[in-house]
PyMOL CGO cylinders between C-alpha atoms (Angstrom):
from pymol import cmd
from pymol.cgo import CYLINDER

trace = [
    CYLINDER, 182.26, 71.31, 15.95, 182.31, 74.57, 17.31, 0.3, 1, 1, 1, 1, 1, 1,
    CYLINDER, 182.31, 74.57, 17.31, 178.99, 76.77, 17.63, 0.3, 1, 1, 1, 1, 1, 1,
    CYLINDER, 178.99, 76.77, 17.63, 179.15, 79.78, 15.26, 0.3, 1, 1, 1, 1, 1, 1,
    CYLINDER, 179.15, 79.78, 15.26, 178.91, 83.03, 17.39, 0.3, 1, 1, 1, 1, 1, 1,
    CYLINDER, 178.91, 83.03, 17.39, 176.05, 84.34, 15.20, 0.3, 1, 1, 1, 1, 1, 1,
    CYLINDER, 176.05, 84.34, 15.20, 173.82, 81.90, 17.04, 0.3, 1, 1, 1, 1, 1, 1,
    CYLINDER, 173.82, 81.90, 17.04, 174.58, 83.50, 20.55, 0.3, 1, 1, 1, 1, 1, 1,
    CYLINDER, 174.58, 83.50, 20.55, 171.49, 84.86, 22.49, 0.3, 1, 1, 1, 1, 1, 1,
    CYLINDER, 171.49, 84.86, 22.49, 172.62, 87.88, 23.60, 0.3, 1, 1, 1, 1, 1, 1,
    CYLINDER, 172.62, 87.88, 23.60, 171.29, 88.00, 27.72, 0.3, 1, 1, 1, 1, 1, 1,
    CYLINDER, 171.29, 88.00, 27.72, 173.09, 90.74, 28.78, 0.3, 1, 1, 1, 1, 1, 1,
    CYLINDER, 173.09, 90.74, 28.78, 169.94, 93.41, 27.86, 0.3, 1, 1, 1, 1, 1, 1,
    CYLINDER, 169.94, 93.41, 27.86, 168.14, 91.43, 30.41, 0.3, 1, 1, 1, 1, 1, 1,
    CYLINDER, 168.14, 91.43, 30.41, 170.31, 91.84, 33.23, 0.3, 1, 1, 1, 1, 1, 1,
    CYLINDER, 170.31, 91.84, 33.23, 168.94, 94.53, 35.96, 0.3, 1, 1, 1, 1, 1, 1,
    CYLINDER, 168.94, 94.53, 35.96, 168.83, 95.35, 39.12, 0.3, 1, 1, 1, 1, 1, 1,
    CYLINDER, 168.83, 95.35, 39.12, 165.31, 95.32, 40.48, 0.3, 1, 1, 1, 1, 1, 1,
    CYLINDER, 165.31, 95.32, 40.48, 165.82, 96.39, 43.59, 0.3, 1, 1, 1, 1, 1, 1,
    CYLINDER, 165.82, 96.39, 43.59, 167.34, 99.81, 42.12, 0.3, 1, 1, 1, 1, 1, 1,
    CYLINDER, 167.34, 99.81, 42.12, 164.47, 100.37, 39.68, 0.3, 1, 1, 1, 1, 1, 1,
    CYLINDER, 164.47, 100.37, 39.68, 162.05, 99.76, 42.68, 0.3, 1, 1, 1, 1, 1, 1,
    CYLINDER, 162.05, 99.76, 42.68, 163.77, 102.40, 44.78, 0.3, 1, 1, 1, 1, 1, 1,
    CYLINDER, 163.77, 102.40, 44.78, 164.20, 105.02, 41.95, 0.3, 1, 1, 1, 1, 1, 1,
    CYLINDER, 164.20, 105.02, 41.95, 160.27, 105.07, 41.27, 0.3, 1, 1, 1, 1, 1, 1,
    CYLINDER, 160.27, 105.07, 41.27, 159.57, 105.74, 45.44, 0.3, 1, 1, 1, 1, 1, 1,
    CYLINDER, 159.57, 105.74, 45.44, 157.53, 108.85, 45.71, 0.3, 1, 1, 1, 1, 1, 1,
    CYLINDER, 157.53, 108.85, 45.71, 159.99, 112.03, 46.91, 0.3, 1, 1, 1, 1, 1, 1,
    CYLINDER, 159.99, 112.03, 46.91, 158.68, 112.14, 50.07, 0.3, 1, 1, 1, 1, 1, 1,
    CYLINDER, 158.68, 112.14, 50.07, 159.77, 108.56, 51.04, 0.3, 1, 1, 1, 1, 1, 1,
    CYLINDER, 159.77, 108.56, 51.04, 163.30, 108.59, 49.47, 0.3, 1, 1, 1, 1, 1, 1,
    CYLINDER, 163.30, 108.59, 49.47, 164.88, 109.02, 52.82, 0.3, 1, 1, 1, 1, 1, 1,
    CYLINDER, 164.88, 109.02, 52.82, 162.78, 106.67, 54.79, 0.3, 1, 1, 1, 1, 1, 1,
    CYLINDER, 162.78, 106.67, 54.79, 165.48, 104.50, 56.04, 0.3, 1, 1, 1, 1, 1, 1,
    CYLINDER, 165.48, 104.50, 56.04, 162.59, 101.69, 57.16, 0.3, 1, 1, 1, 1, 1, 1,
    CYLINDER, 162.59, 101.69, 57.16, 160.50, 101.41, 53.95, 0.3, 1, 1, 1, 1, 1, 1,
    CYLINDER, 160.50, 101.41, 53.95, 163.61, 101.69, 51.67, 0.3, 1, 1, 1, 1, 1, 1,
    CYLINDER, 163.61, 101.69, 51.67, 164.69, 98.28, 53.66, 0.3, 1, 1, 1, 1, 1, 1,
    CYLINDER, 164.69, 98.28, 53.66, 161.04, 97.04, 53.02, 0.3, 1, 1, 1, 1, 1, 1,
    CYLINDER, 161.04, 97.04, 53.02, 160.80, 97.71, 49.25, 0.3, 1, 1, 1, 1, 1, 1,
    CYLINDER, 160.80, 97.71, 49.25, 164.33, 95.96, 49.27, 0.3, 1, 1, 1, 1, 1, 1,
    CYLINDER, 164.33, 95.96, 49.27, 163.27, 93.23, 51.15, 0.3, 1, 1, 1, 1, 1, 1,
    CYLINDER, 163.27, 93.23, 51.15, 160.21, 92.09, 48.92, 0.3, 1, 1, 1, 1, 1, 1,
    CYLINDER, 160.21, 92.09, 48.92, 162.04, 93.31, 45.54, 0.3, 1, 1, 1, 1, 1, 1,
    CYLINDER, 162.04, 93.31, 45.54, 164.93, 90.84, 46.43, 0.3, 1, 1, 1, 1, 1, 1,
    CYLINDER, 164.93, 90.84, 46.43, 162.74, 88.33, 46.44, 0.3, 1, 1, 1, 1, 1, 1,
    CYLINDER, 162.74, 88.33, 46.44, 161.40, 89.57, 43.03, 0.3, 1, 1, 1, 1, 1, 1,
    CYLINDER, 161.40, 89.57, 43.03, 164.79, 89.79, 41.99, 0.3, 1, 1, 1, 1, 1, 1,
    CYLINDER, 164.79, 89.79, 41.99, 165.95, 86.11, 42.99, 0.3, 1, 1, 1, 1, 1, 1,
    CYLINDER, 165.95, 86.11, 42.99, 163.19, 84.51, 40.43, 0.3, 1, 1, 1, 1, 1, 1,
    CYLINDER, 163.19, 84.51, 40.43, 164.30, 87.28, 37.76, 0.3, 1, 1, 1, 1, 1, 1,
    CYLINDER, 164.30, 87.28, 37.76, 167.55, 86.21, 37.83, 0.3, 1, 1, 1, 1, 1, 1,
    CYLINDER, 167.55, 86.21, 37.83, 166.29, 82.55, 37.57, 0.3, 1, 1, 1, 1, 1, 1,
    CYLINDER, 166.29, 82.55, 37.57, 164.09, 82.67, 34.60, 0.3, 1, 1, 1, 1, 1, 1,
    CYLINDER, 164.09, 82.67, 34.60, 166.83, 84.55, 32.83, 0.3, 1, 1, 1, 1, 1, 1,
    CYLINDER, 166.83, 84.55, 32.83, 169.39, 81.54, 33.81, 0.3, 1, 1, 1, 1, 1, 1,
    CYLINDER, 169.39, 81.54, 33.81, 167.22, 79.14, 32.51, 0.3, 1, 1, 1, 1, 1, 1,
    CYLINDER, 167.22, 79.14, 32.51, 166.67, 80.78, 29.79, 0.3, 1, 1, 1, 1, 1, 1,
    CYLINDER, 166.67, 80.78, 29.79, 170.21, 81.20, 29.10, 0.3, 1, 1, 1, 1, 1, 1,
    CYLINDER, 170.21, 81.20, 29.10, 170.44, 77.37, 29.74, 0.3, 1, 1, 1, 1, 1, 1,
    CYLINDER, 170.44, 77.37, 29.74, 168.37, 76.57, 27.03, 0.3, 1, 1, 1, 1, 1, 1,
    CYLINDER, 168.37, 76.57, 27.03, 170.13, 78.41, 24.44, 0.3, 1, 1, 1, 1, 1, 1,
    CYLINDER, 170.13, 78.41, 24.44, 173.23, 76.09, 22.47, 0.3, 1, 1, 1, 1, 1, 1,
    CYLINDER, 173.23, 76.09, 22.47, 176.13, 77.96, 23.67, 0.3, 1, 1, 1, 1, 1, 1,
    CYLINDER, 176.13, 77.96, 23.67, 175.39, 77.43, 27.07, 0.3, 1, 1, 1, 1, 1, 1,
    CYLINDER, 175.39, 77.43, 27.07, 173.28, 73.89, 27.56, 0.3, 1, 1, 1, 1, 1, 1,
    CYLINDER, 173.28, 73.89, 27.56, 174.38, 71.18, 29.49, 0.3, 1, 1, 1, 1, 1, 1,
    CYLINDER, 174.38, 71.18, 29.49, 173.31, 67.68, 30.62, 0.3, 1, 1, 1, 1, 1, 1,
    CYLINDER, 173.31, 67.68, 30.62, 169.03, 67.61, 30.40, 0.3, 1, 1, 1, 1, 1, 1,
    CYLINDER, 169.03, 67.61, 30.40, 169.04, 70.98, 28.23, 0.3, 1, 1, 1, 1, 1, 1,
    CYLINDER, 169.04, 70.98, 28.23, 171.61, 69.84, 26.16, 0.3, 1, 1, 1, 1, 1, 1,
    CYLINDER, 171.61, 69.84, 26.16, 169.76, 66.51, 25.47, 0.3, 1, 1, 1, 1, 1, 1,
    CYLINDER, 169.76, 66.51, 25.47, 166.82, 68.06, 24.88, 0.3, 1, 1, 1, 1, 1, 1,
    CYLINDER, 166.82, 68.06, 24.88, 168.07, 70.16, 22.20, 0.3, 1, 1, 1, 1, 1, 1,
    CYLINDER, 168.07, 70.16, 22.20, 169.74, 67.32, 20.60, 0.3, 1, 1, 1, 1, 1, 1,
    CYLINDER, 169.74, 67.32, 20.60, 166.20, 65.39, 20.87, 0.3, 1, 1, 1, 1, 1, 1,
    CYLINDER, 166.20, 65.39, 20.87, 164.94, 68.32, 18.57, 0.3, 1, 1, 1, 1, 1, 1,
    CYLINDER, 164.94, 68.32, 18.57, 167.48, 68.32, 15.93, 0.3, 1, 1, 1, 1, 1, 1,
    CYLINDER, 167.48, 68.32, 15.93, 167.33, 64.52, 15.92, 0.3, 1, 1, 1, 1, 1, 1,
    CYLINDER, 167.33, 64.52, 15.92, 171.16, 64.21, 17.20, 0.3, 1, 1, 1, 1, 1, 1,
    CYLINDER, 171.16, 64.21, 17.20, 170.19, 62.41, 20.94, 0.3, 1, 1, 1, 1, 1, 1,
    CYLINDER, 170.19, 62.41, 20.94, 173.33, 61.38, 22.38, 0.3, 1, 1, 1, 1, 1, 1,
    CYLINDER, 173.33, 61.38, 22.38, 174.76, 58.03, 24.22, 0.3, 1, 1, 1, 1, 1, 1,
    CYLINDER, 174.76, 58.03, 24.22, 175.24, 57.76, 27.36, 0.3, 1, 1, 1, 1, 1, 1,
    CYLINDER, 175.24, 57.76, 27.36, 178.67, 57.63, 28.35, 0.3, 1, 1, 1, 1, 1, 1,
    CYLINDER, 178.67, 57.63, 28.35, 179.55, 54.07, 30.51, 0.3, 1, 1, 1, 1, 1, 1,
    CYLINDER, 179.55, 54.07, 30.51, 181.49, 55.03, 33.13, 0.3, 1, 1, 1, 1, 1, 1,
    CYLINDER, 181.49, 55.03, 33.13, 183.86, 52.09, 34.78, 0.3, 1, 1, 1, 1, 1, 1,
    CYLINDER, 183.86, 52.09, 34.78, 186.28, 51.54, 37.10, 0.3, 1, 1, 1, 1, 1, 1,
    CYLINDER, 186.28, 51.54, 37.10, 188.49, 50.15, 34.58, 0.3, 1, 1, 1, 1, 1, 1,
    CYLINDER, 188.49, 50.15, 34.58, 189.22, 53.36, 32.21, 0.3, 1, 1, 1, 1, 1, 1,
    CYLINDER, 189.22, 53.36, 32.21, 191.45, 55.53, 34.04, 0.3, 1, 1, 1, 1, 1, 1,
    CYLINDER, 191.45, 55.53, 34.04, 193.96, 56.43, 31.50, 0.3, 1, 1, 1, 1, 1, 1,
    CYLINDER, 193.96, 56.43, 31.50, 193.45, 59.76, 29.37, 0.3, 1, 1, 1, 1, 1, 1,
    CYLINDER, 193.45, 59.76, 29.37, 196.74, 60.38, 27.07, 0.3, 1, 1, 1, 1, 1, 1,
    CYLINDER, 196.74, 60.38, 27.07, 197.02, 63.06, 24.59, 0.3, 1, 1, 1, 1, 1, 1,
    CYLINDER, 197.02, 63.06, 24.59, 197.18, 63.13, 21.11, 0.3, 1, 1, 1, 1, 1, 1,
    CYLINDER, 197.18, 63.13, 21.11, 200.65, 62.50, 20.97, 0.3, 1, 1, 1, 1, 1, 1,
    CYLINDER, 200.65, 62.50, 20.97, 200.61, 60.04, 23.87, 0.3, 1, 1, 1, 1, 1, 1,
    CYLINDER, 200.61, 60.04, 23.87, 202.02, 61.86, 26.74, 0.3, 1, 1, 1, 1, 1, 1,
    CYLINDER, 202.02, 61.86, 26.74, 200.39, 62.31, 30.19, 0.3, 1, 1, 1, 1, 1, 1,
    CYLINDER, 200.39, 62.31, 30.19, 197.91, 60.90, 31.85, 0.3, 1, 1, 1, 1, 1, 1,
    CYLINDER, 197.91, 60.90, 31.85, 194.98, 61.95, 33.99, 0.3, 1, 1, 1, 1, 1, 1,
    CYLINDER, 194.98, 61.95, 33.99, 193.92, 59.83, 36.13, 0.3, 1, 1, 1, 1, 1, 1,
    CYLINDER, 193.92, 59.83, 36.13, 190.33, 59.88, 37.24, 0.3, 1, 1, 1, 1, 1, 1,
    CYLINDER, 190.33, 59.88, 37.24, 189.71, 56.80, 40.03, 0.3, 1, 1, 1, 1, 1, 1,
    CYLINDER, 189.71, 56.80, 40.03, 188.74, 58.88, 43.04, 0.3, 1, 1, 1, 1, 1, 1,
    CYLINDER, 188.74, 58.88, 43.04, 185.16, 57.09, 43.26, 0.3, 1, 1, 1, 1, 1, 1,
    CYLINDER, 185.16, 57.09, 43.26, 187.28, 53.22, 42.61, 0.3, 1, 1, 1, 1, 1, 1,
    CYLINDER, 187.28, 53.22, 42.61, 189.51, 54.38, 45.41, 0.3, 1, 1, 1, 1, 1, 1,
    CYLINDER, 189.51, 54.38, 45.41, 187.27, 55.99, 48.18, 0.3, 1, 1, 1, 1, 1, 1,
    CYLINDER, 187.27, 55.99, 48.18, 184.45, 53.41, 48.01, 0.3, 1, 1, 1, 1, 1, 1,
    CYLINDER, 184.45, 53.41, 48.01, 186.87, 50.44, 47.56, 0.3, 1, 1, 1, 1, 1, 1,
    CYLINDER, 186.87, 50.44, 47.56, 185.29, 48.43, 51.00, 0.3, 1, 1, 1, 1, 1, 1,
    CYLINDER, 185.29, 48.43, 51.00, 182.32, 48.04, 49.33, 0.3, 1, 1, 1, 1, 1, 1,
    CYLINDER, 182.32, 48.04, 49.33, 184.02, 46.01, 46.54, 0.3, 1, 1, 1, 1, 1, 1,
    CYLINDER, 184.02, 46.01, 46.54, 185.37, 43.65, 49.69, 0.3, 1, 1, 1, 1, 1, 1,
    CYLINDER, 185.37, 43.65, 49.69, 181.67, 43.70, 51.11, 0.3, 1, 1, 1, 1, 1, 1,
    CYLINDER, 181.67, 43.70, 51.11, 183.29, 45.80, 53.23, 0.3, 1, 1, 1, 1, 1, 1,
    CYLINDER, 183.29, 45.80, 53.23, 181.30, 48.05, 56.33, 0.3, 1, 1, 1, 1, 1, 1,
    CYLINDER, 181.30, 48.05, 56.33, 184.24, 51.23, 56.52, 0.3, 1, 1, 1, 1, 1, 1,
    CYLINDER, 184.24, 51.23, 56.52, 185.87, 49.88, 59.36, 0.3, 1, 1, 1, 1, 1, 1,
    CYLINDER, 185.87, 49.88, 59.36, 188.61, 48.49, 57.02, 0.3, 1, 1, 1, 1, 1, 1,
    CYLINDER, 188.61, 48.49, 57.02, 188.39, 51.55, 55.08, 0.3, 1, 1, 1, 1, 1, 1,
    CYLINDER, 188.39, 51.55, 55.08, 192.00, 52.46, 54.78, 0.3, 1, 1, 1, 1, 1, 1,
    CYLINDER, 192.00, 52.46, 54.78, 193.21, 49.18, 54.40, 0.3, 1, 1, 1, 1, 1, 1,
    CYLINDER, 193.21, 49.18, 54.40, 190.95, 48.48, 51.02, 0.3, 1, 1, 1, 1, 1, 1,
    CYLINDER, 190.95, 48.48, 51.02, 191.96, 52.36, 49.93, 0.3, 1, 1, 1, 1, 1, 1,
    CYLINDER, 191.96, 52.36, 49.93, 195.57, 51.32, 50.16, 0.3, 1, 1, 1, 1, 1, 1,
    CYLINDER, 195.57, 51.32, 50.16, 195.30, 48.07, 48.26, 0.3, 1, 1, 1, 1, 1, 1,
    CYLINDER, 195.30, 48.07, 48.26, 193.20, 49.90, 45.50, 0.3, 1, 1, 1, 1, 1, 1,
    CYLINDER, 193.20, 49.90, 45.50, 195.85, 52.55, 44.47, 0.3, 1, 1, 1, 1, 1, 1,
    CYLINDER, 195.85, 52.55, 44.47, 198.63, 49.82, 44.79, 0.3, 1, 1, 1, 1, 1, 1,
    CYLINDER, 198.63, 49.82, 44.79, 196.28, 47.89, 42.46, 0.3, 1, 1, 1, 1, 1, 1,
    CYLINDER, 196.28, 47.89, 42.46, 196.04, 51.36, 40.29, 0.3, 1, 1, 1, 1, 1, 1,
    CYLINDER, 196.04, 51.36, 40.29, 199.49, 52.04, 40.23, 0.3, 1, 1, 1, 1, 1, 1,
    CYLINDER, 199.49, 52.04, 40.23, 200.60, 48.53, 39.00, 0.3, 1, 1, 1, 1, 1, 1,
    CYLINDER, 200.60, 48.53, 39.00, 197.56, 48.63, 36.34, 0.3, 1, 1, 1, 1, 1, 1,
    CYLINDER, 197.56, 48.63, 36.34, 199.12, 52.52, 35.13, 0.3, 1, 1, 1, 1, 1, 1,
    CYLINDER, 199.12, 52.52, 35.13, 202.92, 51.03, 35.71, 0.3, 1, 1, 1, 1, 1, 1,
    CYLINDER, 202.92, 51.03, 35.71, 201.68, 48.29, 33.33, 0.3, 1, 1, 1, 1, 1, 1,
    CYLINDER, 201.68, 48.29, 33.33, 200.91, 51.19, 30.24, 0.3, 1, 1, 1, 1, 1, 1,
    CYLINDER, 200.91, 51.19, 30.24, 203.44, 53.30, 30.59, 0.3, 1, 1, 1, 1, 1, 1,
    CYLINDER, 203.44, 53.30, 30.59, 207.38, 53.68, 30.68, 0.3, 1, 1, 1, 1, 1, 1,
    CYLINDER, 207.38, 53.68, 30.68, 208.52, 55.83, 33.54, 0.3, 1, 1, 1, 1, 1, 1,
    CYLINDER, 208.52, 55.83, 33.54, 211.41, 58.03, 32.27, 0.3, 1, 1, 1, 1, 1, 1,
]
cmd.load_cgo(trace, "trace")
């Protein structure tokens, strides 16, 4: 279910530039002090960097734009905590709605295949190899290849 947009923080009144508001309010005499105007830049960037953080996790906590811990969190308040999704090896296959296409999603089964072998790398390739042949057949098995 989609969010409705009246619920949107709006962040965008809270995005500045420090560093510019620091150098506008330098005394006349200093505004073409090459040095201090490097200085004040310096220490406002700093400033600037944990601005720019708050206001990200701030933005974070908001619904439109939560994810994993934040998002939780939020659904611990409205009493909607979700499952965990249990990843495997074994669910590769993603079709659509009408049953076409597939993405397939085994990168982890393939690259750390040795281990499955008690494996130490050395045989690396060899265990990569037999694990998308194993793949394919498993996919070949599902589907009808036009």
């Amino acid at each position: 279910m989609p969010v409705p947009s009246r619920l949107e923080v709006p962040f965008g009144q809270y995005t500045k530039s420090l560093i510019d508001e620091a150098l506008a309010k330098l005394p006349s005499q200093f505004l073409t002090s090459c040095m201090l105007r490097q200085l004040v830049a310096v220490f406002v960037g700093e400033v600037q960097e944990l601005y720019d953080a708050v206001l990200d996790m701030q933005r974070g906590r908001t619904l439109y734009a939560a994810e994993a811990a934040n998002l939780d969190a939020l659904g611990r308040i409205v009493g909607e905590e979700r499952a965990p999704y249990q990843y495997s090896d074994s669910h590769w296959f993603a079709f659509d709605r009408m049953g076409h296409g597939a993405a397939i999603m085994a990168g982890r089964s393939i690259l750390y295949a040795f281990r499955k072998q008690d494996g130490d790398g050395q045989d690396y390739q060899q265990a990569a190899l037999q694990a998308a042949e194993k793949m394919k057949k498993q996919i070949l098995s599902y589907i009808t290849v036009m």
